[in-house]
VOMI-431389 format. One line per field, with one value per residue: residue in one letter; residue number from 1; x, y, z of N, C-alpha, C in turn. Coordinates in Angstrom, 1 decimal, always signed. Example, Ala and Ser with C-alpha at 12.3 -4.5 7.8 and 13.67 -1.06 7.14 Angstrom:
<kolbas>
resn = A,S
resi = 1,2
n.c1 = +13.2,+12.8
n.c2 = -5.7,-2.2
n.c3 = +7.8,+7.1
ca.c1 = +12.3,+13.7
ca.c2 = -4.5,-1.1
ca.c3 = +7.8,+7.1
c.c1 = +13.2,+12.9
c.c2 = -3.3,+0.0
c.c3 = +7.8,+7.9
</kolbas>
This chain:
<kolbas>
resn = X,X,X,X,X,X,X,X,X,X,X,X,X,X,X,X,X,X,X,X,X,X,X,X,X,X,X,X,X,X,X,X,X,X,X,X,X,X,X,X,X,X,X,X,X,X,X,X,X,X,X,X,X,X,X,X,X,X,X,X,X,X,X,X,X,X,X,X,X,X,X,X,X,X,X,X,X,X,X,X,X,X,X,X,X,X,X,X,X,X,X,X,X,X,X,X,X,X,X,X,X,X,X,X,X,X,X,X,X,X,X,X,X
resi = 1,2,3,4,5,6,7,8,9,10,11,12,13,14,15,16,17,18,19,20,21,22,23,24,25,26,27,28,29,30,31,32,33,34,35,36,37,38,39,40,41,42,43,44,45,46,47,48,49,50,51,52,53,54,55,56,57,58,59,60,61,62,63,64,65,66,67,68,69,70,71,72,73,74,75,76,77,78,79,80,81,82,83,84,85,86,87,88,89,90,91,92,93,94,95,96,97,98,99,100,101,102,103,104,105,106,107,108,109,110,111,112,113
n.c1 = +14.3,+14.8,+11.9,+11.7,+13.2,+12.0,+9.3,+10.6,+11.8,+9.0,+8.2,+9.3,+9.2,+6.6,+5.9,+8.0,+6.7,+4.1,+5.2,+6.1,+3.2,+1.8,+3.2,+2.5,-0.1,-0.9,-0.7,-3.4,-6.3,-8.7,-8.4,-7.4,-4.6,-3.7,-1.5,-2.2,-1.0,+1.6,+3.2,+6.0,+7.9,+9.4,+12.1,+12.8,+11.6,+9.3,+7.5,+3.6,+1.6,-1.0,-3.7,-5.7,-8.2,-9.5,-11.9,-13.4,-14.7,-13.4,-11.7,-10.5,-9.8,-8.1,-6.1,-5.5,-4.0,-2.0,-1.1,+0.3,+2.1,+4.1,+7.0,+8.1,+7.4,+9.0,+11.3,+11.6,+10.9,+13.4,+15.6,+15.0,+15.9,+17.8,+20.0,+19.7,+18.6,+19.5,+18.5,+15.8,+12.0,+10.2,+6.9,+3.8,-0.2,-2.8,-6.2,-7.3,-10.3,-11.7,-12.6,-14.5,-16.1,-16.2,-18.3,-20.4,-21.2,-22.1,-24.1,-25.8,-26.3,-27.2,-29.8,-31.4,-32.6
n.c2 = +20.2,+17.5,+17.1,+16.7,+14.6,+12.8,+12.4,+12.0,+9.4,+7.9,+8.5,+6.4,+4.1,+3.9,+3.2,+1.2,-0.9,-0.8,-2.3,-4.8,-5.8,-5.7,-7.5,-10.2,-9.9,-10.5,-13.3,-14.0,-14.3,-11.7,-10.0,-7.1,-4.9,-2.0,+0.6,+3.6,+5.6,+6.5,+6.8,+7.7,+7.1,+9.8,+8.8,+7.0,+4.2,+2.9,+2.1,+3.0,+1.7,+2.2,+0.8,+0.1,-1.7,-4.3,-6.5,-5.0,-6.1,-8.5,-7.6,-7.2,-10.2,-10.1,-8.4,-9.5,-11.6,-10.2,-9.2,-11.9,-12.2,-10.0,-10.2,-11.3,-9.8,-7.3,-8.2,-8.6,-6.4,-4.5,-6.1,-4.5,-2.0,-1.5,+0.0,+2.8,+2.5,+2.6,+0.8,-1.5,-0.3,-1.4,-2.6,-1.7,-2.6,-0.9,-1.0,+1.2,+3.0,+5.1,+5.8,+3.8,+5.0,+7.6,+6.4,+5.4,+7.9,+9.3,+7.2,+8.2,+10.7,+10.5,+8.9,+10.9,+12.4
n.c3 = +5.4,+6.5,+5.8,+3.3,+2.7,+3.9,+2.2,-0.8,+0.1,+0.8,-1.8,-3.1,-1.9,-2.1,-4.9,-5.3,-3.8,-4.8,-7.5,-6.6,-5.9,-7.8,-9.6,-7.8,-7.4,-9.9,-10.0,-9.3,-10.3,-10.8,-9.2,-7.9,-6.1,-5.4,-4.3,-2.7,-1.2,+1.0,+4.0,+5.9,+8.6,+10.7,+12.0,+9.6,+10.1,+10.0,+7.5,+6.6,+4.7,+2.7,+1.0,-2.1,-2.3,-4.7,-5.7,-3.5,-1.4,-0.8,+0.8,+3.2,+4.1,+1.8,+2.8,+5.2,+4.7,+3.1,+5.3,+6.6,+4.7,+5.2,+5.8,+3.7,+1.7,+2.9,+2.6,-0.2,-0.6,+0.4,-1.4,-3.6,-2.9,-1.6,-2.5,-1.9,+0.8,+4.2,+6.2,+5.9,+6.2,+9.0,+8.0,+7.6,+6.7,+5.8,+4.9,+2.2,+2.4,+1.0,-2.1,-1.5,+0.3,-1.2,-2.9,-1.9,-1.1,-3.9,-4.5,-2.7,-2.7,-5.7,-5.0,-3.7,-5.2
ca.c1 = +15.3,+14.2,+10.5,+12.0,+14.1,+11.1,+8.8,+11.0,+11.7,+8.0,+7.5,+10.2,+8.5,+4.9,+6.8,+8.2,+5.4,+3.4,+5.5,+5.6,+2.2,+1.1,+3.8,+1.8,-1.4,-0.8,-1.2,-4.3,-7.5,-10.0,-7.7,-6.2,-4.0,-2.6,-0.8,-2.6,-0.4,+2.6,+4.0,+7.3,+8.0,+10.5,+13.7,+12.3,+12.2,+8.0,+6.3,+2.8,+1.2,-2.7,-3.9,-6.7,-8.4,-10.4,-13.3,-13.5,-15.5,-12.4,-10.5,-10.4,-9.3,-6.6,-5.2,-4.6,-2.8,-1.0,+0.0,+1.0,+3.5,+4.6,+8.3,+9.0,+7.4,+9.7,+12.4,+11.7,+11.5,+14.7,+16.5,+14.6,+16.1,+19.1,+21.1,+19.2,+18.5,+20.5,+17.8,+14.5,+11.4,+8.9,+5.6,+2.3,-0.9,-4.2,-7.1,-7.5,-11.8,-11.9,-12.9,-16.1,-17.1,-16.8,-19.1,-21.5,-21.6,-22.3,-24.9,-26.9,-26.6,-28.4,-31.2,-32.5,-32.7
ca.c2 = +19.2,+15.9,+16.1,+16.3,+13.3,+12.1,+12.5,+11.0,+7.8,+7.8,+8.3,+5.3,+2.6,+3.5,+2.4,-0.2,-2.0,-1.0,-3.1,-6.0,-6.3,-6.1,-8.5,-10.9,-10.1,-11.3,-14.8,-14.6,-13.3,-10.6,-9.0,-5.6,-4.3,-0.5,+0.9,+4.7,+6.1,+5.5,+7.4,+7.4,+7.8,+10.7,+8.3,+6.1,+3.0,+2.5,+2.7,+2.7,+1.6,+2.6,-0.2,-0.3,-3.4,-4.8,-6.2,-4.5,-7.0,-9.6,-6.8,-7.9,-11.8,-10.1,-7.6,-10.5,-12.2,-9.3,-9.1,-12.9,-12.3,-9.1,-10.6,-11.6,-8.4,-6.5,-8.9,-8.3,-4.5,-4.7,-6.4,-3.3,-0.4,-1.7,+0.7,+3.5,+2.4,+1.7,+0.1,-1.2,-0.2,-2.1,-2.4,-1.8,-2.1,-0.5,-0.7,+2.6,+2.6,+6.6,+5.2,+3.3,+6.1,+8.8,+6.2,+6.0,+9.1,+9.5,+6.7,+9.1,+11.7,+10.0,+8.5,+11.8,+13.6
ca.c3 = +4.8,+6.9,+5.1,+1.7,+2.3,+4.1,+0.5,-1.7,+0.5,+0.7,-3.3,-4.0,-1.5,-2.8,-6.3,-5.4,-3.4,-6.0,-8.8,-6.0,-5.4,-9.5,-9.8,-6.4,-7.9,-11.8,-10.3,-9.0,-11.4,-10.6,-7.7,-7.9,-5.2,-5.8,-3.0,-2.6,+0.0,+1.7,+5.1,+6.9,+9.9,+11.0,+11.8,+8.6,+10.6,+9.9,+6.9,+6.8,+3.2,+2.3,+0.0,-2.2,-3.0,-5.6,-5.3,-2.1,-0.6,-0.4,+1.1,+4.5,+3.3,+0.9,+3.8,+6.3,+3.5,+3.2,+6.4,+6.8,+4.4,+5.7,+6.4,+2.6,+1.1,+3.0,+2.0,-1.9,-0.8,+1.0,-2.2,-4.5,-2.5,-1.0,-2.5,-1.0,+1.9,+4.6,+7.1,+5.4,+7.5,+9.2,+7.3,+8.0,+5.8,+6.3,+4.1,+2.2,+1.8,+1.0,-2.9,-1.3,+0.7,-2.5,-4.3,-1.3,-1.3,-5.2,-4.3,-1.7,-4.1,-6.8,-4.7,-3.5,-7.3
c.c1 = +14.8,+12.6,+10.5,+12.5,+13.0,+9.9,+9.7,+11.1,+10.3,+7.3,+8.3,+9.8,+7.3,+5.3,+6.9,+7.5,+3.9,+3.9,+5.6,+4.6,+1.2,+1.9,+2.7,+0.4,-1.7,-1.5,-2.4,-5.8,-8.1,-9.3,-6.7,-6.1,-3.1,-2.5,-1.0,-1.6,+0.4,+3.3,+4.9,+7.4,+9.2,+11.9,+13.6,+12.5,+10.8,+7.7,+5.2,+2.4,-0.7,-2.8,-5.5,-6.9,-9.6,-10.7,-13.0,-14.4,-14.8,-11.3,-10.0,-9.5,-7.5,-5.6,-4.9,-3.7,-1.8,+0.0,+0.7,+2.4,+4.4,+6.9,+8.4,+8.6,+8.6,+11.6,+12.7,+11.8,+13.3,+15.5,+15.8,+15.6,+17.0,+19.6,+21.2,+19.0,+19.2,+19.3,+16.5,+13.3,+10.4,+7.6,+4.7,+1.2,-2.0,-4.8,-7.7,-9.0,-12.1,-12.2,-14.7,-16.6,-17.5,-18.0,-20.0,-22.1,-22.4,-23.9,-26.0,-27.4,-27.5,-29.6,-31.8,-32.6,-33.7
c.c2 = +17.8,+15.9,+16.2,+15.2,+12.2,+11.7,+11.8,+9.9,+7.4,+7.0,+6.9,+3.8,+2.5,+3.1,+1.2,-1.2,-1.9,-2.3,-4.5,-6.7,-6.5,-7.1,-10.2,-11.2,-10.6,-12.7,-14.9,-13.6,-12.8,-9.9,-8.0,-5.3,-3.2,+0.2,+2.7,+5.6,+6.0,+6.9,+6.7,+7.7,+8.7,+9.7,+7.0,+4.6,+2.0,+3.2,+2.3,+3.1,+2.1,+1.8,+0.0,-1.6,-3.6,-5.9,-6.2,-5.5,-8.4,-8.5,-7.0,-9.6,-11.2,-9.3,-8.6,-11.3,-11.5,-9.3,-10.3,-12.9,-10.9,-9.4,-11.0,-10.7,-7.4,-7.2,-8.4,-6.9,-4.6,-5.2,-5.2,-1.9,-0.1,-0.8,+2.4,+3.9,+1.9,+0.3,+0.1,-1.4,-1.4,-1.9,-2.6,-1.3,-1.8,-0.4,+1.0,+2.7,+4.5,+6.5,+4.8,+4.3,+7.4,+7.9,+5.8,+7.0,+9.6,+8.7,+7.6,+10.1,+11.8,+9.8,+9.7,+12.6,+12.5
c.c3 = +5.1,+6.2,+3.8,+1.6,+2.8,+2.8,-0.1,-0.9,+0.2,-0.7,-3.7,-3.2,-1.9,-4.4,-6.2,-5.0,-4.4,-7.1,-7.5,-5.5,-6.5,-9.3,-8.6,-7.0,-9.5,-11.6,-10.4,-9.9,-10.3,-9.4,-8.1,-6.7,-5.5,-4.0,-2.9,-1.9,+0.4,+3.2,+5.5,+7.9,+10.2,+10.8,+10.7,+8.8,+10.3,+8.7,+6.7,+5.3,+3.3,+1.0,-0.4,-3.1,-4.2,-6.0,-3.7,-1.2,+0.1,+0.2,+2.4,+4.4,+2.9,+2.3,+4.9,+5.4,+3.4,+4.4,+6.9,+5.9,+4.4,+5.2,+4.6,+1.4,+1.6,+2.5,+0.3,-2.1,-0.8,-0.5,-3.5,-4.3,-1.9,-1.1,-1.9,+0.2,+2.6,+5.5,+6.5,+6.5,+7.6,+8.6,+7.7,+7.2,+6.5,+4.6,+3.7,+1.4,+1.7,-0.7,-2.5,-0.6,-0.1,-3.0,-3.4,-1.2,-2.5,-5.1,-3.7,-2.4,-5.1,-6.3,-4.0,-4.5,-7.4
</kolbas>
């Protein structure tokens, strides 16, 4: 029961931080941020986001960005999901590089054929 209700909270914040981080990123050209992942924690007080970036090379730069404005993402969540939620969780991003290591990989691949 608790990891069904745990999944859907899950599927409805990787949503919504999805549509607020297209929305975040419109301003600025050549930067995509899609939100891969999303966990909760059991008493849904943490959730931890999986971001991927693009161009992966500014992904370090954009992820401290991210996390400076932590406090008014979770604010734009918080007014998303209110009605859902009673308590919105603490956020935490991590860079999700499982993308650059398939296409390293694909890289290694090719150079020994």
């Amino acid at each position: 029961m608790q990891e069904t209700r745990q999944n859907r909270i899950s599927r409805l914040l990787q949503k919504e931080l999805a549509t607020i981080f297209q929305l975040q990123t419109a301003k600025t050209r050549g930067v995509l941020v899609s939100v891969t992942r999303v966990k909760i924690s059991p008493d849904l007080s943490i959730c931890t986001a999986y971001l991927s970036i693009f161009p992966s090379e500014r992904g370090e730069e954009i992820l401290e960005n991210i996390n400076k404005s932590e406090k008014s993402i979770r604010y734009e969540l918080g007014n998303r999901v209110h009605n859902q939620l009673r308590i919105i969780p603490e956020l935490r991003f991590f860079i999700d590089d499982s993308l650059d290591y398939l296409e390293r990989i694909d890289e290694l691949l090719k150079k020994d054929k």
